[in-house]
C-alpha positions as CSV (number, residue, x, y, z in Angstrom):
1,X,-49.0,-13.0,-5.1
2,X,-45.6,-13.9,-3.5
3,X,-43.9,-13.5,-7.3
4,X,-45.2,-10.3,-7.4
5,X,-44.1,-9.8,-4.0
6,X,-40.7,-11.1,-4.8
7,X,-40.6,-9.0,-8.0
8,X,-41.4,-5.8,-5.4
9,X,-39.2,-6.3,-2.3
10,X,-35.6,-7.6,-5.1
11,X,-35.3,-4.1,-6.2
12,X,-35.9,-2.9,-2.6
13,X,-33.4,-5.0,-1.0
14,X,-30.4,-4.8,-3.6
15,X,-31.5,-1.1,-3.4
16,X,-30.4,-1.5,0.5
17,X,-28.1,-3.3,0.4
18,X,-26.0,-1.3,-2.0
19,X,-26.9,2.0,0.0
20,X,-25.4,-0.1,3.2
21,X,-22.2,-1.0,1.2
22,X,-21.7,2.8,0.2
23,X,-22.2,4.0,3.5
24,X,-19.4,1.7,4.6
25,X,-16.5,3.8,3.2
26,X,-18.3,7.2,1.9
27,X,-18.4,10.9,2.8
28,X,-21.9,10.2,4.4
29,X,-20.1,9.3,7.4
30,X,-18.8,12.1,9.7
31,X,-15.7,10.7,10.4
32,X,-14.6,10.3,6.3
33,X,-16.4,13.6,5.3
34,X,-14.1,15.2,8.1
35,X,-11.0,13.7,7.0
36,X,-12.1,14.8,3.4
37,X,-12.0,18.7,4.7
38,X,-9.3,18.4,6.6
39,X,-7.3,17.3,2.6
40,X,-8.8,20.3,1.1
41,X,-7.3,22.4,4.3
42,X,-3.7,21.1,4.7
43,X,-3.0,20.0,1.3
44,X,-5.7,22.0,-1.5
45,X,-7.1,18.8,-2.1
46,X,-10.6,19.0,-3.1
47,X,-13.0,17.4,-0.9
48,X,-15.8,16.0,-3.6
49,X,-13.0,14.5,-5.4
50,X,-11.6,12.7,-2.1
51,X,-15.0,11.9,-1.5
52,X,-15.6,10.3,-5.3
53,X,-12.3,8.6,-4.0
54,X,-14.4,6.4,-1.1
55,X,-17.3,6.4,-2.8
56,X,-15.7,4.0,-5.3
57,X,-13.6,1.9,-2.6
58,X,-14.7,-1.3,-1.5
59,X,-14.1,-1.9,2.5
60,X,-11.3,-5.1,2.1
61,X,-12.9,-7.3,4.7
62,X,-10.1,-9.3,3.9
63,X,-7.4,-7.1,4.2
64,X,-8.9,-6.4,8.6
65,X,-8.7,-10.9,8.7
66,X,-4.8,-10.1,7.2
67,X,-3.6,-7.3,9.5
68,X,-5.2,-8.6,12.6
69,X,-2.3,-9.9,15.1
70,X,-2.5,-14.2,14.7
71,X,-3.1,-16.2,17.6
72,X,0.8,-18.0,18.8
73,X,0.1,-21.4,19.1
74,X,4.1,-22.0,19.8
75,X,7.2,-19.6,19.8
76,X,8.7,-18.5,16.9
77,X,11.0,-20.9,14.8
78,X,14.2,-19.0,13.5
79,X,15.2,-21.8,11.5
80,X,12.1,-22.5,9.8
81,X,11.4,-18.6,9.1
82,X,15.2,-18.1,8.1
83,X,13.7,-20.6,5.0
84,X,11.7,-18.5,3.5
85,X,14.8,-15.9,2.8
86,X,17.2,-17.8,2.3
87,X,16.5,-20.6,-0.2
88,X,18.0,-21.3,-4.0
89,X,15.5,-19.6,-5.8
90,X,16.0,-16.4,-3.5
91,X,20.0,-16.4,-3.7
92,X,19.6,-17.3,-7.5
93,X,16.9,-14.1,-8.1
94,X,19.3,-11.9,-5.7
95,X,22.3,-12.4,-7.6
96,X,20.5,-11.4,-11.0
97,X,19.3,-8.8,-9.5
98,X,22.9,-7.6,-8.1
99,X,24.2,-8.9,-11.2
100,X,21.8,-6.3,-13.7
101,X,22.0,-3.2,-11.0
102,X,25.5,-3.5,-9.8
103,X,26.6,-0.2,-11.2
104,X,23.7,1.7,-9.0
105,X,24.1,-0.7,-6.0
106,X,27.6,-0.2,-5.7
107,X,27.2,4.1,-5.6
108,X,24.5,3.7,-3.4
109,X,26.7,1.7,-0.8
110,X,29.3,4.3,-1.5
111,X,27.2,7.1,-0.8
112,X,25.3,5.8,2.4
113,X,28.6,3.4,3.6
114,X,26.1,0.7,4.1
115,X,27.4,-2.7,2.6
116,X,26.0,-3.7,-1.2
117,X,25.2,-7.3,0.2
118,X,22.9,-5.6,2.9
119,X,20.9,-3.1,0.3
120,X,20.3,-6.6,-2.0
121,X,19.0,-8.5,0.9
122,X,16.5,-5.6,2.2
123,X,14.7,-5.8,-1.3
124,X,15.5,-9.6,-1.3
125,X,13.2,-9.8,1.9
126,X,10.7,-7.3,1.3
127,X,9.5,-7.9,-2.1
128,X,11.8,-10.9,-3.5
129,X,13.3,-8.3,-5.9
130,X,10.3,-6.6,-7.1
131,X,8.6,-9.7,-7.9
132,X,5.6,-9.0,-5.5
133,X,5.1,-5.6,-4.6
134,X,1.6,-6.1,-4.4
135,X,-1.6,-6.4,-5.7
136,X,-3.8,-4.6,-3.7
137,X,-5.7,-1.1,-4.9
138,X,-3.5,1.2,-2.0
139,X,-6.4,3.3,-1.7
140,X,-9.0,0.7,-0.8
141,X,-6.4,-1.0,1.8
142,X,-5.4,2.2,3.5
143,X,-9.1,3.4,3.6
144,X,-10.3,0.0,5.1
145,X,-7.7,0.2,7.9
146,X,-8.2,3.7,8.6
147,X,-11.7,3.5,9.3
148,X,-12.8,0.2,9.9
149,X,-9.9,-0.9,12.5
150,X,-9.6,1.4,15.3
151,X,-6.8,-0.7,16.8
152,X,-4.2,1.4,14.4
153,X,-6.7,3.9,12.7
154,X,-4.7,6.8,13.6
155,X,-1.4,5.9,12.1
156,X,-3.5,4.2,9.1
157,X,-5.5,7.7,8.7
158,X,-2.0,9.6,8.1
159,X,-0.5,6.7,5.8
160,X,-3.7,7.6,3.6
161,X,-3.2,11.5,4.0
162,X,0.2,10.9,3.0
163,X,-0.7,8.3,-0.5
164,X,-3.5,11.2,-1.5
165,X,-0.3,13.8,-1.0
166,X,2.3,11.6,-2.9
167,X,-0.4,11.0,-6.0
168,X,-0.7,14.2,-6.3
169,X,3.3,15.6,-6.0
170,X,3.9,12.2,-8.8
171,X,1.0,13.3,-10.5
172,X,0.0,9.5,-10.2
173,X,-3.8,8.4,-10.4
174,X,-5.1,7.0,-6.7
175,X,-6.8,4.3,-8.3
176,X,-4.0,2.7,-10.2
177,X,-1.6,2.4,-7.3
178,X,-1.4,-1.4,-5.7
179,X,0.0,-2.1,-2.5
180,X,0.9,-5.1,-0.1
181,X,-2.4,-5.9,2.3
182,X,-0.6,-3.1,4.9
183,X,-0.3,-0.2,2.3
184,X,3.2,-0.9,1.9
185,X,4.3,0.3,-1.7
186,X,7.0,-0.8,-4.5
187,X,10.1,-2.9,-4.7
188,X,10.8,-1.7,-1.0
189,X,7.8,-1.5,0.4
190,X,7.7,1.7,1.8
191,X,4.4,3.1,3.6
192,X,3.9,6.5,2.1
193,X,4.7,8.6,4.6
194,X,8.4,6.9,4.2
195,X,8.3,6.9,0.6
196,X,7.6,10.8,1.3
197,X,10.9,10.9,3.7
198,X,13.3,8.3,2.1
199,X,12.6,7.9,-1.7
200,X,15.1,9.4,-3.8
201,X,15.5,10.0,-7.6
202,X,18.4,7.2,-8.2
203,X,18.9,7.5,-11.8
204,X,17.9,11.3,-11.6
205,X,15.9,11.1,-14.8
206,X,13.5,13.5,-12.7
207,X,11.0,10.9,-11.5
208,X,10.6,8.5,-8.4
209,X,9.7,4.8,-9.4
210,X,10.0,2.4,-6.8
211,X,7.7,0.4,-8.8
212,X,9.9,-0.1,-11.9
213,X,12.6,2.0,-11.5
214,X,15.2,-0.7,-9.1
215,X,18.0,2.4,-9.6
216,X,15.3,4.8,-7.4
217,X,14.6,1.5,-5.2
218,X,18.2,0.8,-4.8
219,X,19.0,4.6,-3.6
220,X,15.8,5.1,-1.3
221,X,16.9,2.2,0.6
């Protein structure tokens, strides 16, 4: 008797347990099927597809532990944070990296008068010269912390608006794009909504890459 009730109630329960999961981050809430209408209304974005969009995203619960503010146990340490920057193995990477884009560093600094050293350092710092631009699937961090952290859900909300615009103006599949744990994207981790206002076309080949591309990096910087 209690197999057959355990062979009853498994299907039941994984049954529930997936419908709780979906109902997570889907269109069967009113606040995501909303936000799905209101891409079809400003941007001619459909709203099934958005909504096939959530219904394959996974809520990051780790991504809400990563973004929360952490707890100061004693005040910040210059010194030791000014280690993590500035180190051998980043001054070794950041002169390669000036040393195999100097051509597009140098007319970027001309064009914008901001110093060459200063444009090397920013990618130095934010993604250690495009060697960790992230790993994360930018849809599934930017959904999470849009509805699941109310904290910062409104600008969250319009950093998502704005990665579902950019996909579609790159012609880039959602999916595929990774981000830091914040949504940041590319060698210098922009948010989307700056990678709509700052990225630029460095090597003018037609294309913004500030995934691959260090001249576009370099530029929109």
């Amino acid at each position: 008797m209690r197999r057959w009730l355990a062979c009853c109630l498994l299907p039941l329960l994984m049954h529930g347990s997936t419908s709780l999961h979906a109902a997570e981050l889907s269109c069967e809430r009113t606040d995501i099927a909303a936000f799905a209408s209101e891409m079809q209304t400003r941007h001619g974005l459909a709203s099934a597809d958005t909504c096939l969009l959530f219904a394959d995203a996974s809520r990051r619960s780790d991504v809400l532990r990563l973004i929360a503010p952490p707890p100061i146990s004693r005040p910040p340490d210059w010194s030791r944070y000014r280690g993590n920057f500035v180190n051998a193995k980043r001054i070794r990477l950041g002169i390669e990296f000036w040393d195999r884009n100097r051509m597009s560093i140098e007319a970027a600094a001309r064009q914008n008068g901001i110093p060459a050293s200063v444009l090397v350092a920013l990618i130095g710092v934010e993604t250690a010269y495009g060697n960790n631009i992230g790993r994360h699937k930018a849809f599934d961090v930017l959904a999470t912390l849009a509805f699941e952290y109310p904290p910062r859900a409104t600008f969250f909300r319009g950093e998502l608006e704005s990665l579902l615009v950019l996909a579609q103006a790159q012609k880039l599949n959602v999916a595929d794009i990774r981000s830091s744990y914040a949504g940041a994207l590319g060698m210098p981790q922009f948010m989307p909504s700056s990678w709509q206002k700052y990225a630029v076309d460095g090597d003018e080949d037609g294309h913004i890459d500030l995934w691959q591309n260090p001249s576009d990096a370099i530029a929109s910087v």
